[in-house]
C-alpha positions in Angstrom: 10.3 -54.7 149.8 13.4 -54.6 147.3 16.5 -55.7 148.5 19.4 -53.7 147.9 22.2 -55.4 146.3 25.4 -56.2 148.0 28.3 -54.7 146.5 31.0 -51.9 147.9 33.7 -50.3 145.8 35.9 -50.3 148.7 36.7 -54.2 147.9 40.6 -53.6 146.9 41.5 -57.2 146.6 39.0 -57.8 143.9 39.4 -53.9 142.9 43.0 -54.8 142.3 43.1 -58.3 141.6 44.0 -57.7 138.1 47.6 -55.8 139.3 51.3 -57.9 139.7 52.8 -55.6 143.2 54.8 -53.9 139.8 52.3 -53.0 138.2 50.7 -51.4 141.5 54.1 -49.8 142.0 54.2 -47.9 138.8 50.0 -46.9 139.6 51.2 -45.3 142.8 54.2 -43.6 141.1 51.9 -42.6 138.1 48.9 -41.5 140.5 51.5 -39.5 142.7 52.5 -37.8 139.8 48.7 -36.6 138.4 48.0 -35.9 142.5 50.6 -32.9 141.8 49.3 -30.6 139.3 52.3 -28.7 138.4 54.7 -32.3 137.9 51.9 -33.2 136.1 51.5 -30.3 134.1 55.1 -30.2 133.4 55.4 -33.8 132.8 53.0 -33.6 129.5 54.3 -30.7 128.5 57.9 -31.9 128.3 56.6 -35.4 126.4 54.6 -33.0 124.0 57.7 -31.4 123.4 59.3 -34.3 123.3 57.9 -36.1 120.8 58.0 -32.9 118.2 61.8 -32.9 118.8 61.6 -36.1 117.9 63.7 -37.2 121.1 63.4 -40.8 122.3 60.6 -41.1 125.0 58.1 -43.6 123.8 59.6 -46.2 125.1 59.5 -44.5 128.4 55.9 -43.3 127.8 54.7 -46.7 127.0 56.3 -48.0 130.6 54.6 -45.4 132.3 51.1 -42.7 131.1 50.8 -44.3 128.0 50.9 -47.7 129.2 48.5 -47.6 132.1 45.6 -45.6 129.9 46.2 -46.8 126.9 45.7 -50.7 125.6 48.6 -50.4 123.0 49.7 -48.5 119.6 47.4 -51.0 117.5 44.6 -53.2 117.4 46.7 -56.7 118.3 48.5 -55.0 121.4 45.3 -53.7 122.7 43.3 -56.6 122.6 45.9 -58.5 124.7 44.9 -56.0 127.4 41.4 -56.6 126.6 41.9 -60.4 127.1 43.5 -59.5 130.6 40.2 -57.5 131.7 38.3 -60.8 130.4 40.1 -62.8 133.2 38.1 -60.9 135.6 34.8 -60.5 133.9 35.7 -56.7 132.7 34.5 -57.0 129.1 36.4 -54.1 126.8 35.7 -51.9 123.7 38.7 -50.6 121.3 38.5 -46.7 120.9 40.8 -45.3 118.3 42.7 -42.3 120.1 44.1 -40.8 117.1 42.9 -37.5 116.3 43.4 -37.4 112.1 44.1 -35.0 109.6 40.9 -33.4 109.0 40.6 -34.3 105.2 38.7 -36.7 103.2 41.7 -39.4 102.8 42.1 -39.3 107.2 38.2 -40.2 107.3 38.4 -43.2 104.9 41.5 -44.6 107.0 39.7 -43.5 110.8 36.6 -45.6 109.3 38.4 -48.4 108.5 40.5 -48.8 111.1 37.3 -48.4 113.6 36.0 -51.2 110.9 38.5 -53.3 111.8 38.3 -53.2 115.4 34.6 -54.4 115.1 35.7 -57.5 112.7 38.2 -58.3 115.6 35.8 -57.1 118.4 33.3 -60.2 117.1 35.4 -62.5 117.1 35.6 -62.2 120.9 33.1 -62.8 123.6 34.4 -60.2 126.1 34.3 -57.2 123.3 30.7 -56.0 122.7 31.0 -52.6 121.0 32.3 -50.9 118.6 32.7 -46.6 119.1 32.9 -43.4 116.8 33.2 -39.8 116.8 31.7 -38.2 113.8 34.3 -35.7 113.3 36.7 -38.7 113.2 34.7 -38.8 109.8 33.8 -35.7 108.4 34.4 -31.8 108.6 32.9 -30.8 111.5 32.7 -27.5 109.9 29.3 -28.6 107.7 28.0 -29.7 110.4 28.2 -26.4 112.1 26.9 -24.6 108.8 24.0 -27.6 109.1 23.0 -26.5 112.5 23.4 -22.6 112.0 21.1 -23.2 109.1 23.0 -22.0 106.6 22.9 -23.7 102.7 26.0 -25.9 102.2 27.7 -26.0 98.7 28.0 -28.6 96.5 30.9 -30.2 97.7 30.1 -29.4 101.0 26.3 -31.5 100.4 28.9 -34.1 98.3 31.3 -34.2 101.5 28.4 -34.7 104.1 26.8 -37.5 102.1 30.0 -39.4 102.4 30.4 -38.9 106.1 26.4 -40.5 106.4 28.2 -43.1 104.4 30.8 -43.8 106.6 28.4 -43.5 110.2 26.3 -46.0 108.2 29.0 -48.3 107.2 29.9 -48.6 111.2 26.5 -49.3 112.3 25.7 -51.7 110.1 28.7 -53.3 110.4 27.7 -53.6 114.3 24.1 -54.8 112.9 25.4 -57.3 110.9 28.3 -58.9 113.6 26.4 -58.8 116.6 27.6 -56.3 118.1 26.9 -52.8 119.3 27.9 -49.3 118.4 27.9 -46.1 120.5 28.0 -42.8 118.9 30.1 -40.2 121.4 28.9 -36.8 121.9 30.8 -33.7 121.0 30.3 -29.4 120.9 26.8 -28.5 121.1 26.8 -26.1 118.0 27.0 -29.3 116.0 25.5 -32.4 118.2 22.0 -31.6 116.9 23.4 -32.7 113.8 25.1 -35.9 115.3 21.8 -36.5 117.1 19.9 -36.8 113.9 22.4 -38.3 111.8 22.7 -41.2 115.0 18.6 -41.4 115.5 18.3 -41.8 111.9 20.8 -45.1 112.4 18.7 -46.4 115.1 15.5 -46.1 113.4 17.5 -48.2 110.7 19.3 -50.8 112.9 17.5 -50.8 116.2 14.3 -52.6 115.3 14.9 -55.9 116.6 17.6 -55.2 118.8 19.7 -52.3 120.3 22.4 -51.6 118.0 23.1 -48.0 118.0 23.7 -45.8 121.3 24.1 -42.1 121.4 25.5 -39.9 124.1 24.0 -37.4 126.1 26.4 -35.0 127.7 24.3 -34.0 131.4 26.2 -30.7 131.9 24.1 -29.1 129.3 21.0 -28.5 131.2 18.8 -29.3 128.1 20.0 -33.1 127.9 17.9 -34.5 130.1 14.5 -33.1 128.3 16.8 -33.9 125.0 16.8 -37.5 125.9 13.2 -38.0 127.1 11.9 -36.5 123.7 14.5 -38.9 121.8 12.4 -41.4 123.6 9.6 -40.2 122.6 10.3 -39.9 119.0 11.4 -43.5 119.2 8.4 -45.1 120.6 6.6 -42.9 117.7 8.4 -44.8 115.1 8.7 -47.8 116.6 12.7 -48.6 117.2 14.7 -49.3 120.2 16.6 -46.3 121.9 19.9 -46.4 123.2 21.8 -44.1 125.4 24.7 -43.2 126.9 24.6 -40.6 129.5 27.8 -38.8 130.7 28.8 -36.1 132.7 30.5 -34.4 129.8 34.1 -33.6 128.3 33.9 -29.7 127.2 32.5 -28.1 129.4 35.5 -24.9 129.8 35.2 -24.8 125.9 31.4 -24.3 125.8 31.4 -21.6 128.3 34.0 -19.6 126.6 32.4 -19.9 122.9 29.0 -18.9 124.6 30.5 -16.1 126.4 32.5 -14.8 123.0 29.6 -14.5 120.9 26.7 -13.5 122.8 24.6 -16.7 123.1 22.9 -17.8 126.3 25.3 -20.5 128.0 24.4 -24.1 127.6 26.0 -25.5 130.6 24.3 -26.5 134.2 24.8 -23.6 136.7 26.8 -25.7 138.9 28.1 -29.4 139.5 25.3 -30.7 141.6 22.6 -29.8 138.7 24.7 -31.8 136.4 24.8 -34.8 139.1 20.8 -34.6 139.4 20.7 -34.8 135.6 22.9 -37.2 135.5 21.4 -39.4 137.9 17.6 -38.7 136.5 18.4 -39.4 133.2 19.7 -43.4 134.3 16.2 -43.5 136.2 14.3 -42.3 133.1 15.9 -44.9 131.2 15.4 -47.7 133.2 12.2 -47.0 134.2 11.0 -46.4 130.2 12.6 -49.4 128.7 15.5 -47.6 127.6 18.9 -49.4 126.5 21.7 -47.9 128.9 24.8 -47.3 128.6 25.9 -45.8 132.3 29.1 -44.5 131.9 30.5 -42.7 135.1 33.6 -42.7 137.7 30.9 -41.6 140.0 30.6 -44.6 143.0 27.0 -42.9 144.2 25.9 -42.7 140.4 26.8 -46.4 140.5 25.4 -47.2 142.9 22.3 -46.2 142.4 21.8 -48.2 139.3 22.6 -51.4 140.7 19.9 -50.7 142.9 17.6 -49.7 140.2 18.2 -52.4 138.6 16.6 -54.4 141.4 14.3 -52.5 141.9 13.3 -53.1 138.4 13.7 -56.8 138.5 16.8 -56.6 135.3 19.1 -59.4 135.9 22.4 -58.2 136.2 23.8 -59.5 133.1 20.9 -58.4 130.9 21.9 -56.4 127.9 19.7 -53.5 129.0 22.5 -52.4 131.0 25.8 -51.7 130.7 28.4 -50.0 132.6 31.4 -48.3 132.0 34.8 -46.9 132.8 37.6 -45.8 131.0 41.1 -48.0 130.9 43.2 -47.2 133.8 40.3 -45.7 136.1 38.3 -46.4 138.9 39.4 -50.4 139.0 37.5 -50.2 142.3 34.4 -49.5 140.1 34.7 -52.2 137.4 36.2 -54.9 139.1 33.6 -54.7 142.0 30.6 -54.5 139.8 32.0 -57.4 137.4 32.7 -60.1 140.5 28.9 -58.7 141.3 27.8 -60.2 138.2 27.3 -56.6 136.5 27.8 -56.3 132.6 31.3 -53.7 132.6 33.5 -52.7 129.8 36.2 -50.4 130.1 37.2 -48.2 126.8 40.4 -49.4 125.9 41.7 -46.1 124.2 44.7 -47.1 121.5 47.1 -45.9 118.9 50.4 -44.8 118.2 52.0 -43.3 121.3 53.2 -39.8 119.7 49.1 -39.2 118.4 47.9 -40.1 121.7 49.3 -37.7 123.1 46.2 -35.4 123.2 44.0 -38.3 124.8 47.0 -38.3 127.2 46.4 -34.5 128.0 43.3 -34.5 128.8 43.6 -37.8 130.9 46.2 -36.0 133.0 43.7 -32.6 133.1 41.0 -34.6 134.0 42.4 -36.6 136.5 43.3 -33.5 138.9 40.1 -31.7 138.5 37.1 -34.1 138.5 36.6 -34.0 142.9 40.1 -35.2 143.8 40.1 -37.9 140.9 43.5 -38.8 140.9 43.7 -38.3 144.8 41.1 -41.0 145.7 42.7 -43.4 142.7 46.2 -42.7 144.6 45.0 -43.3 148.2 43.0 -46.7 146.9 46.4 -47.6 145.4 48.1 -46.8 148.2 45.8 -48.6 150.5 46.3 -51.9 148.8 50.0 -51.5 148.6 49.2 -51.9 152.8 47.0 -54.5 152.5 49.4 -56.7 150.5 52.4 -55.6 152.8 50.4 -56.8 155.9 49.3 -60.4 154.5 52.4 -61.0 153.4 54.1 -60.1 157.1 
C-alpha cells in the first residue's frame, strides 16, 4: 500500500521563512487592505488615477502592491527576487506584465523582451521557463476571424504569419537553451486558434523532450475532453504533450459575451464542476504520461498530486511535474512543497510600475473573490506574526 507523503501547508515557519518581521509587517498591512473590498477597490482606483495624473506614487506602489506581486520594473530587478526564492528551493519564471500597444512594432518589442528573459532565464539554474501570451504578439482580432471561419485579407494572412513567427522564435529559443516554454490560455472565441498554433510547436519541439506546455482553462466544461484528445493527437504523431491546467482567469467576461450574442455558454455550471475538472485533468495527466504543469492556490488540488505522484512512483524532483504559484501568493503552498523536495516555481510578474497596473487590478479582484483568498493569506500572516512574537518572549 502507497504511502502518503508527509507534507502540510500549515508549516508557517518554512511557509514564511523567506520574510524579515518587515516584510511580514507590510503582508499583513497589504493583506488587511485586499480583506476589505471597498479600501481595496478604492485603493486601485486612486493609483489608476494616479498614475494618469501623472502624480508621484510609484515609489509608494513599489513599497507596497507593486512590490509584493511583482519582481521589479525590468528583467535585472526581478531576477534578484528570483535569486531570493532560489534560497529556499522556489525556482521562478519572468512573466512580462505589460499589456502593449496592439500594433505590429509592440509585438516585435513584447517578443524580444520575453526573448531576453529566456537568454537570462538559462543562464540560471533556479529559472526553468520561459512564458507568452499570443495576443502579446499578434491581433487577436485574426484570430477571432480564424476561428469564426471567416477568410482573412492579405495583410491580415501577412500579419498572422508573423505572429507564427514570433510563437516559433520563443519556443525554439526554449528548445535550443534548455529550457521550457508555456503558452497561457486566453478567450475561448480565439483559444482554438492558440491551441493549434501551440500543438503545432510541440509537434516541432517536443520530440525528445517537453519543451512547449499549453494551458487548459477547467471552467470551460469542454477542457477536460479538450485535453484528453490533445493527448490523443499527440500520441498519434508521436511528440511529447505538455499541459498546464488552471482554474481559469475570465470567467465573468465569457458569460457576458455568451449571453450578448446568443451562443450556448461555455463555462462549468458551478464552482465544484470546475474543481472536479480541475482535479481530473492532473490525474489524467499523470496517469497518461503527460508533462504537468499544476498550477493552483488550491491546498486540496495540491495535495492530491503529491499523492499522485506516489502513487505513481515520480520522484519528486522529476521534470514530469511541476508546480506553481504566482509571486506574492500562497507562500504556505510553495515553500512547503519546495522543503518537501517538490519542483515549484512561482511566476514572477514584472515591468514598469505605471503598465502593471492592470495585472495589479486584477491581483486585487482576484484576491477578495477566489473562497476568502486574501482572508486565509491574511490570517496565515497574521498567525506567524504570533508565532514569532511568542518565540521571541
Amino acid at each position: 500500500m502507497s504511502v502518503k507523503p508527509q507534507i502540510s501547508f500549515e508549516n508557517l515557519e518554512v511557509a514564511f521563512a523567506s520574510k524579515s518581521d518587515a516584510e511580514l509587517r507590510k503582508m499583513y498591512l497589504i493583506f488587511a487592505t485586499l480583506n476589505n473590498n471597498l479600501i481595496s477597490d478604492l485603493g486601485i482606483g486612486l493609483a489608476n488615477l494616479a498614475f494618469k495624473l501623472k502624480l508621484p506614487v510609484k515609489g509608494i506602489m513599489k513599497r507596497t502592491m507593486f512590490g509584493h506581486f511583482c519582481g521589479g520594473e525590468t528583467i535585472a530587478e526581478s531576477i534578484q527576487a528570483c535569486r531570493h526564492l532560489s534560497n529556499f528551493g522556489v525556482q521562478a519564471i519572468l512573466d512580462l506584465s505589460v499589456e502593449g500597444k496592439g500594433d505590429e512594432e509592440s509585438f516585435d518589442k513584447t517578443c524580444e523582451e520575453i526573448y531576453q528573459t529566456m537568454v537570462e532565464s538559462a543562464k540560471t539554474d533556479y529559472m526553468p521557463f520561459g512564458v507568452f501570451k499570443v495576443t502579446g504578439l499578434g491581433d487577436y482580432r485574426i484570430m477571432e476571424k480564424i476561428q469564426a471561419g471567416d477568410k482573412l485579407l492579405a495583410a491580415e494572412t501577412q500579419a498572422f504569419e508573423r505572429m507564427k513567427a514570433r510563437v516559433d522564435r520563443l519556443c525554439k529559443a526554449a528548445h535550443d537553451l534548455g529550457l521550457k516554454i508555456l503558452s497561457d490560455a486566453e478567450e475561448s472565441w480565439f483559444q482554438d486558434v492558440i491551441d493549434e498554433l501551440t500543438y503545432e510547436m510541440m509537434e516541432r519541439y517536443n520530440r525528445e523532450r517537453c519543451v512547449v506546455y499549453n494551458t487548459y482553462q477547467m471552467y470551460r466544461h469542454d477542457s477536460l475532453e479538450r485535453l484528453k484528445n490533445a493527448h490523443n493527437i499527440a500520441m498519434e504523431k508521436g511528440y511529447i504533450l505538455g499541459a498546464k491546467p488552471v482554474r481559469g482567469a475570465y470567467m465573468e467576461k465569457e458569460r457576458e459575451r455568451a449571453e450578448r450574442l446568443g451562443y450556448p455558454d461555455p463555462i462549468q455550471p458551478n464552482k465544484a464542476a470546475t474543481d472536479r475538472d480541475y482535479n481530473a485533468a492532473i490525474k489524467f495527466c499523470v496517469e497518461n504520461g503527460v508533462y504537468l504543469v499544476c498550477a493552483t492556490h488550491n491546498e486540496k488540488s495540491a495535495i492530491e498530486l503529491t499523492e499522485l505522484m506516489n502513487l505513481h512512483a515520480i520522484d519528486p524532483k522529476s521534470d514530469r511535474v511541476f508546480f506553481s504559484q504566482l509571486y506574492g501568493m500562497s507562500d504556505n503552498i510553495s515553500f512547503n512543497l519546495a522543503k518537501a523536495g517538490y519542483q515549484v516555481f512561482k511566476y514572477v510578474p514584472y515591468g514598469p510600475v505605471e503598465k502593471v497596473m492592470p495585472y495589479l487590478t486584477r491581483r486585487a479582484a482576484e484576491n477578495t473573490s477566489i473562497s476568502g483568498q486574501s482572508s486565509r493569506e491574511f490570517e496565515l500572516v497574521k498567525r506567524e506574526m504570533k508565532r514569532r512574537k511568542e518565540n521571541r518572549q
